[in-house]
C-alpha positions, 0 to 999 in steps of 0.5 A, a space after each residue: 498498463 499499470 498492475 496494482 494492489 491495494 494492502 488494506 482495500 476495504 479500510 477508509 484510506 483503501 477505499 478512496 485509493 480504489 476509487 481513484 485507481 479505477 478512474 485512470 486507464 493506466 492502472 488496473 487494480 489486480 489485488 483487493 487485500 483485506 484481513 477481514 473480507 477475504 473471498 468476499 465480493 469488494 462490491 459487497 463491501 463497497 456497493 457503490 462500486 457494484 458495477 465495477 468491481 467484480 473482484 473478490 478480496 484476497 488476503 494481506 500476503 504481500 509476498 505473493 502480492 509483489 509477484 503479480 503487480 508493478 506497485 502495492 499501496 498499503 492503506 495499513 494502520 501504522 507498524 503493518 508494513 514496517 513489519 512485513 517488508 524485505 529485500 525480496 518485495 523491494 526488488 520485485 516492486 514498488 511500494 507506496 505506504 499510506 501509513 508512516 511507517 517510512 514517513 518520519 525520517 527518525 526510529 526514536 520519534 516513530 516509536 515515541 509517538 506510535 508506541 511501537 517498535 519500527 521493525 525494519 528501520 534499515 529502509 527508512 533512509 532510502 524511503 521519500 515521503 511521496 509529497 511531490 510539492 516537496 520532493 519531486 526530485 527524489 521521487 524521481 530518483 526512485 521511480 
């Protein structure tokens, strides 16, 4: 069984990720993360899934996260994650970033067209864009 947590549950993005982590039998969603629901019911937020959520939310502490689960997904605007990560969480799990903040390859075409500054590019070139049509191999190589 697959242990996951979910950075930015309660958003669109984090939304659909649940629903469709809870129709596999591998994984078991152990974090609900969100900045503005914390200790609320995810079924309140969510009330099609009031049967089958009886979790409540938790915070967005990605640190304490990385100790609990095999993969964290973060569904974060832009600049989230790019802000949070370190060598720490990286060898304690794996991570998949809805956002792009490792999805363009190049820090100066990132930061042009978000307006941000990348905070931790040094992970950008270790970083595959999960697209298996295109990078199957490499997303192999990380696994």
């Amino acid at each position: 069984m697959i242990k996951a947590g979910i950075i930015g549950s309660t958003g669109y993005a984090g939304g659909e990720l649940a629903r469709l982590l809870l129709q596999r039998d591998d994984v078991e969603i152990k974090w609900y993360g969100s900045k503005n629901y914390v200790d609320q019911k995810y079924a309140s937020i969510y009330q099609n899934m009031f049967e089958i959520v009886s979790d409540s939310c938790m915070d967005d502490n990605i640190e304490a996260l990385a100790e609990k689960v095999d993969v964290i997904f973060t569904a974060t605007p832009q600049g989230f994650l790019a802000s949070a990560l370190n060598d720490r969480i990286l060898s304690q799990t794996k991570v998949i970033d809805l956002s792009a903040d490792f999805r363009i390859q190049d820090v100066n075409i990132y930061e042009e067209w978000y307006q941000i500054q990348h905070k931790s590019p040094q992970y950008i070139k270790e970083a595959v864009y999960g697209l298996p049509e295109i990078n199957r191999e490499k997303i192999k190589m990380q696994g």
